[in-house]
C-alpha positions as CSV (number, residue, x, y, z in Angstrom):
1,X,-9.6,28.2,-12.8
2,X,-8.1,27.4,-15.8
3,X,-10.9,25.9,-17.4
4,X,-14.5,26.8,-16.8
5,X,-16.5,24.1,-18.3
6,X,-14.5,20.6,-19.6
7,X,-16.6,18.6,-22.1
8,X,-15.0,15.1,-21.2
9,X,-15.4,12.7,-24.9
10,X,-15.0,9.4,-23.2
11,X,-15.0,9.0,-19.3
12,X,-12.9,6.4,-19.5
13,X,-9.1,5.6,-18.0
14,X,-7.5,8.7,-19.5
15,X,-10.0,11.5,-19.9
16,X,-11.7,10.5,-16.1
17,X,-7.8,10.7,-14.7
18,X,-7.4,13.8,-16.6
19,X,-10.6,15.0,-15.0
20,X,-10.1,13.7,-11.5
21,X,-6.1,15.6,-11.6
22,X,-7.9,19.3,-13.1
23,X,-10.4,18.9,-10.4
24,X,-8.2,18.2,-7.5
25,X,-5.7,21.4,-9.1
26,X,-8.7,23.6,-8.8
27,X,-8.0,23.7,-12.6
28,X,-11.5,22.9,-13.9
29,X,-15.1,24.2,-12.6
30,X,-17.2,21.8,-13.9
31,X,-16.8,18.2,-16.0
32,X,-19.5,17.8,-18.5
33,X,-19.4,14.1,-19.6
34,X,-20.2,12.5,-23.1
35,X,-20.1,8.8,-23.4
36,X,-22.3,6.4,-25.2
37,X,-22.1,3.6,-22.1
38,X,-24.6,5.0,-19.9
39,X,-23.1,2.9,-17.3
40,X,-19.5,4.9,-17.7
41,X,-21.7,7.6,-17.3
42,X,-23.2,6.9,-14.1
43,X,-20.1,5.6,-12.4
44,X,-18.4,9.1,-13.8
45,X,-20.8,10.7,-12.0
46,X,-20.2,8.8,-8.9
47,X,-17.0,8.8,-8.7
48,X,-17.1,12.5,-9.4
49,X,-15.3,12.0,-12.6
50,X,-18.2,14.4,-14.2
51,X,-20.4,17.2,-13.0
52,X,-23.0,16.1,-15.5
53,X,-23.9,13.4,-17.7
54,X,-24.7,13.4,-21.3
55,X,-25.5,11.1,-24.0
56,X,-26.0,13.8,-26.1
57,X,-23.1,15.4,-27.6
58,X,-24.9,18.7,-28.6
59,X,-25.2,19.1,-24.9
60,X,-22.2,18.2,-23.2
61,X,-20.4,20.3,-25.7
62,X,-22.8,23.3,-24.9
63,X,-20.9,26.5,-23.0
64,X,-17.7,24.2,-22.9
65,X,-14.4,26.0,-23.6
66,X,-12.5,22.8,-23.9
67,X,-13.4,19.5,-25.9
68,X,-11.3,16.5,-25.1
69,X,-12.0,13.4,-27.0
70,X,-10.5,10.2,-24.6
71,X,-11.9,7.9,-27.1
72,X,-10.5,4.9,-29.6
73,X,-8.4,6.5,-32.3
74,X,-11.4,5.0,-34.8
75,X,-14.1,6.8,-33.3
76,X,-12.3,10.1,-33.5
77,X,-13.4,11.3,-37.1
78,X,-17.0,10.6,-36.5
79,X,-16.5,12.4,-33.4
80,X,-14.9,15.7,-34.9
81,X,-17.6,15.0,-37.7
82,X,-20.5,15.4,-34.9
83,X,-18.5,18.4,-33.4
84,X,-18.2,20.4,-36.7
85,X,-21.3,22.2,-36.2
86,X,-21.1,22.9,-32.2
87,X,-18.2,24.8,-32.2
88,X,-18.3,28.5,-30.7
89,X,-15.6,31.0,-30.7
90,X,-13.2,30.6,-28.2
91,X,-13.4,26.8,-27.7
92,X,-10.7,24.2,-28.3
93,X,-10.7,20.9,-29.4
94,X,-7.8,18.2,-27.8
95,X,-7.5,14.6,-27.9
96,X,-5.4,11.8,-26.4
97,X,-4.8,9.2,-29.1
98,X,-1.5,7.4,-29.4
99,X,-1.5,8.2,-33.4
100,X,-1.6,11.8,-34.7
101,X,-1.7,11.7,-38.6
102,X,-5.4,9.9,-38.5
103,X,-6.7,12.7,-36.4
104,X,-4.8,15.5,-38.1
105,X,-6.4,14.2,-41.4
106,X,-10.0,13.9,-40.0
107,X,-9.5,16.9,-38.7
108,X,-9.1,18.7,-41.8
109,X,-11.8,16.8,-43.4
110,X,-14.6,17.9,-41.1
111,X,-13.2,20.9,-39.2
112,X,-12.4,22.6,-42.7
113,X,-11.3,26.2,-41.7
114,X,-11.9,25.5,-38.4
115,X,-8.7,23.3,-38.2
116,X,-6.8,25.5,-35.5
117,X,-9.4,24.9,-32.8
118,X,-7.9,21.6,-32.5
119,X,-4.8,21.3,-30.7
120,X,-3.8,17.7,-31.0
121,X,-1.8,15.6,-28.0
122,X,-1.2,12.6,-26.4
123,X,-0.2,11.6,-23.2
124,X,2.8,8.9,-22.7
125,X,0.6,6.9,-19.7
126,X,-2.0,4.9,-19.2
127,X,-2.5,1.3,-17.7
128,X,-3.9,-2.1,-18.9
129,X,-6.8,-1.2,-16.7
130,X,-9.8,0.8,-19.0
131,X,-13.0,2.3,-17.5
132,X,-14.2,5.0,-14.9
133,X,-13.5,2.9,-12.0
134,X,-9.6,2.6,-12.7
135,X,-8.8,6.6,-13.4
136,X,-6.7,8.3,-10.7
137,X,-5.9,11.3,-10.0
138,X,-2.2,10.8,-10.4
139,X,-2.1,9.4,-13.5
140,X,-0.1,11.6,-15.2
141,X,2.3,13.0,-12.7
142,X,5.5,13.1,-13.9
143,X,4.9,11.8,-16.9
144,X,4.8,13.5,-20.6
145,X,2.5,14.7,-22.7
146,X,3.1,15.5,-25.9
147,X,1.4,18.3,-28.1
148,X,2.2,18.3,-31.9
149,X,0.4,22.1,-32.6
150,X,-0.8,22.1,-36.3
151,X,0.3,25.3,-38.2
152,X,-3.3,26.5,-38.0
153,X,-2.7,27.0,-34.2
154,X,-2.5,30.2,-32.7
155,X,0.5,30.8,-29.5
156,X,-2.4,31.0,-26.7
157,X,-4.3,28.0,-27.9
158,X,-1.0,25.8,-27.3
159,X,-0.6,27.2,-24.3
160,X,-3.7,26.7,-23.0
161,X,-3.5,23.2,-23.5
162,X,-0.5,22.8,-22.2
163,X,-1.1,24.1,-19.4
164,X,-3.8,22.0,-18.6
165,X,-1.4,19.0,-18.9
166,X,0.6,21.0,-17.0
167,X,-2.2,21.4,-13.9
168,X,-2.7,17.6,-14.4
169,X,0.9,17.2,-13.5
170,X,2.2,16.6,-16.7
């Protein structure tokens, strides 16, 4: 198991295929899902997209070793805002948006020092289909992901989310 607890920001498209792929890899133990659409929520959980179901942040993000924020590029600095504070050693921050600069700069803002938790990426896929009931599984095969590490980021961190794009099928 690369990854014992995933806290899944947005259980949409992209971060409920990213889910459904670690699962089937045997990459991830357990899903923790965040989303403010308690009905994404409850058709994650159906679908087995998440393990749990959270509309609070403070929890989903509890014991996870992995953050990954599948959300619109405008919610992402309230987002790393609200995540400031729950950071614990050893976790790592990731997202999925199509720009980088926006995030990279919000990033600094609100993570500070903390800055090299976040390992910023976005996958080249998707589909004009949005919501938990259109993820799949193979989403991402054969398809790239792209990481652009920060300076702030240390060797294993990169390589930790890589190779969860990597398990994915990336």
């Amino acid at each position: 198991v690369l990854i014992n607890r995933l806290c899944l920001v947005g259980v949409g498209l992209i971060g409920g295929s990213l889910a459904l792929a670690l699962k089937r890899a045997g990459a991830c133990a357990h899903v923790a899902g965040f989303d403010q659409d308690e009905r994404a929520l409850s058709e994650a959980m159906e679908l087995g997209i998440a393990d749990s179901a959270h509309t609070s942040l403070a929890q989903a993000v509890a014991g996870s070793d992995v953050v990954l924020i599948a959300t619109p590029l405008g919610a992402m600095p309230a987002l790393l805002q609200q995540l400031a504070p729950l950071l614990t050693p050893g976790m790592l921050i990731t997202d999925v948006g199509s720009a980088k600069q926006c995030v990279i700069d919000a990033a600094r803002k609100y993570l500070a020092q903390d800055i090299g938790v976040l390992v910023p990426g976005h996958p080249i896929a998707g589909t004009e289909k949005s919501g938990p009931r259109h993820a799949f599984p193979e989403l991402f095969a054969g398809r790239m992901a792209i990481l652009t590490p920060l300076p702030e980021n240390d060797a294993s961190s990169v390589a930790r989310i890589r190779a969860l794009w990597e398990a994915a099928g990336a």
